[in-house]
N, C-alpha and C positions, 0 to 999 in steps of 0.2 A: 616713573612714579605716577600712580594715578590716584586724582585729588577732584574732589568732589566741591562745589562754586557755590554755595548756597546766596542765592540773590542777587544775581550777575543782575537781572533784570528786574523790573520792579515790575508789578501788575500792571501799570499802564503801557510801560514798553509790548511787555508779552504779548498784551491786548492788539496793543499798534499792529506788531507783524502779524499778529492772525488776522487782522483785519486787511495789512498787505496783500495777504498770502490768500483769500478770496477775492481777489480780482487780479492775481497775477497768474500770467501765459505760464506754464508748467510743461514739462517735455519728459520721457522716460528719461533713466537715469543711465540708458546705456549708451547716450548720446556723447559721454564723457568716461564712458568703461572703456580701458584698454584689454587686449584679445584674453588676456588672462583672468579677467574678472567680467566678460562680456555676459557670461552664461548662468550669473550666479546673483547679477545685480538686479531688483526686478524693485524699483522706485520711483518715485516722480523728483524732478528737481524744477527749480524755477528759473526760468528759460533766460540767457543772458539777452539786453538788451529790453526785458517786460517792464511794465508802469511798474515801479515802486522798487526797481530793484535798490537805486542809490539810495535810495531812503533805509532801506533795510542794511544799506553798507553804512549810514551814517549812525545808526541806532545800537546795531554791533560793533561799531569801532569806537564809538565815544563809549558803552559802558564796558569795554574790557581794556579800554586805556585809566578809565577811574580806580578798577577795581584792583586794592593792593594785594589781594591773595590770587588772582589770576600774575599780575604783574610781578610779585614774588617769584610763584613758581614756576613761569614760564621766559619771564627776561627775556622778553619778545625785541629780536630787532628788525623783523617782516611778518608782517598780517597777511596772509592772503587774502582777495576781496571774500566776504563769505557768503552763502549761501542757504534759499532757504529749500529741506528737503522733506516730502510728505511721501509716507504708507498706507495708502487704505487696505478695503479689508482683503488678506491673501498675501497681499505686497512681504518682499524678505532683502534682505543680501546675506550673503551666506560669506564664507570664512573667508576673509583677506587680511592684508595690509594696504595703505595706503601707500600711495606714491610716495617715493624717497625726495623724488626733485620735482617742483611743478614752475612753471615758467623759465625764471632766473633765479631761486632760491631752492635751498636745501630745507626741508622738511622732517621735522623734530617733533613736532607735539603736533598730535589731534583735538580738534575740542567739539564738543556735542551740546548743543544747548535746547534743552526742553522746551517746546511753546504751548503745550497742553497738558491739561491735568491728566494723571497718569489712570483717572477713576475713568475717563471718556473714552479708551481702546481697550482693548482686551491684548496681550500679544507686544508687540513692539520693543521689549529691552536689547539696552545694546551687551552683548556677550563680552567681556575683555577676559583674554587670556593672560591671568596674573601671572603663571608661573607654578602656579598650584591649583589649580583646575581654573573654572571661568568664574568669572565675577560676574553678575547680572547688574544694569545700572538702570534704574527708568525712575526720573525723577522731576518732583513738581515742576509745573509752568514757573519758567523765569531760573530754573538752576543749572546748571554745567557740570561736565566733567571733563578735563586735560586727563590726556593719557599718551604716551608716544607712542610714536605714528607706527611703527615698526615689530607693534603685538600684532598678533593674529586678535581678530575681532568683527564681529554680527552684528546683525538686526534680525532677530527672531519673528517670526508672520504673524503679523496683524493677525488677529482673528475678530475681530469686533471694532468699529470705529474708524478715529482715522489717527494716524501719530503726524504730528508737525514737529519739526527739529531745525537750529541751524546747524549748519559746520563749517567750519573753516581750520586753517593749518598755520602750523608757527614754525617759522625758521627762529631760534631762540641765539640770543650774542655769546651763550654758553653750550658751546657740542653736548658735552659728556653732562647724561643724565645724573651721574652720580654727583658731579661738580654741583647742577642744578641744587641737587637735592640737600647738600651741604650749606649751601647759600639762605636755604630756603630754613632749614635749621634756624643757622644762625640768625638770619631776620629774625624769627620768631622767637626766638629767648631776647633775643634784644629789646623787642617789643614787650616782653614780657615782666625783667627784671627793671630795678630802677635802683643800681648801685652807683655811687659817684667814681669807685676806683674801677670796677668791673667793665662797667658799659662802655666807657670809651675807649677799653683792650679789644674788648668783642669787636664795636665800629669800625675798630683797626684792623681787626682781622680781618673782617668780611672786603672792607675797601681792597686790604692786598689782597685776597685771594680771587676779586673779580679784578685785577687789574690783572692777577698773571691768566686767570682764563679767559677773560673778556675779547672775543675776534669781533671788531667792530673796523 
């Protein structure tokens, strides 16, 4: 399922990591490319161990642990640390998948998070392969998109500017997307109606059906 985060970050956040992200050490991004994506990945990343990286881990992991519609859809039980990744101009990756496994954790959803207005580069959308041709996403400073990690999906060339993005990856306490997306359902009608006989059958459901899917 891919779901768009309208205001993961607030304009001060955003602000925060751009201002991170000019005085942090950055490295090509094929420092981290495996043989199969070495030739296609052409990015900067922010180099592990530079001033401000914790800072940039504490900023993205307090607002995607607040946010109930990430938190919804994604039933996160491993964050990986995340990441901040820039394009200038020319910069691309071209058609991959991400990693299935990274460290000690299995890898389920990708998330992309916008840190510049989309009117400052020319070029940079990320491509996702829904299924029925690509979906183009490039959206305001401070917004996101979850998508599983396991589509084919880009970053189309810069051609003007610079794009700043974070990312990072979710091992989620629910495998199967479609369980996810069931889940995600039901929250949302729950949230939605306000019947005294209804809503506590619904609460019921959803309780049992992440207890029989829940691997925790």
């Amino acid at each position: 399922m891919i779901t768009c985060i309208p205001e993961l970050l607030s304009p001060e956040e955003a602000a925060r990591l751009r201002a991170l992200a000019r005085n942090a050490e950055f490295e090509s991004g094929t420092a981290t490319a495996g043989k199969k994506i070495h030739d296609i990945k052409n990015n900067l990343q922010m180099k592990e161990g530079s001033a401000g990286l914790q800072e940039v881990h504490q900023i993205l992991g307090a607002a995607l642990k607040a946010n109930e519609l990430f938190q919804s859809v994604a039933l996160p039980k491993v964050i990986f640390p995340p990441t901040l990744s820039r394009y200038n101009d020319g910069m691309t990756y071209g058609n991959h998948v991400d990693a299935a496994i990274m460290g000690n954790m299995r890898v389920d959803i990708s998330i992309t998070i916008f840190l510049n207005d989309p009117e400052s580069y020319d070029g940079g959308a990320l491509m996702l392969d829904s299924g029925a041709g690509d979906q183009e996403v490039k959206l305001p400073a401070g917004h996101a998109v979850t998508y599983p990690t396991g589509v084919f999906h880009r970053v189309s060339p810069v051609t003007r500017g610079e794009r700043l993005a974070a990312v990072t990856w979710i091992q989620s306490a629910v495998r199967s997307a479609e369980q996810r997306a069931v889940l995600h359902d039901l929250r949302t009608v729950i949230d939605t109606i306000n019947d005294e006989e209804t809503t506590p059958l619904l609460v019921k459901t959803r309780a049992n059906l992440l207890r029989m899917w829940t691997d925790i």
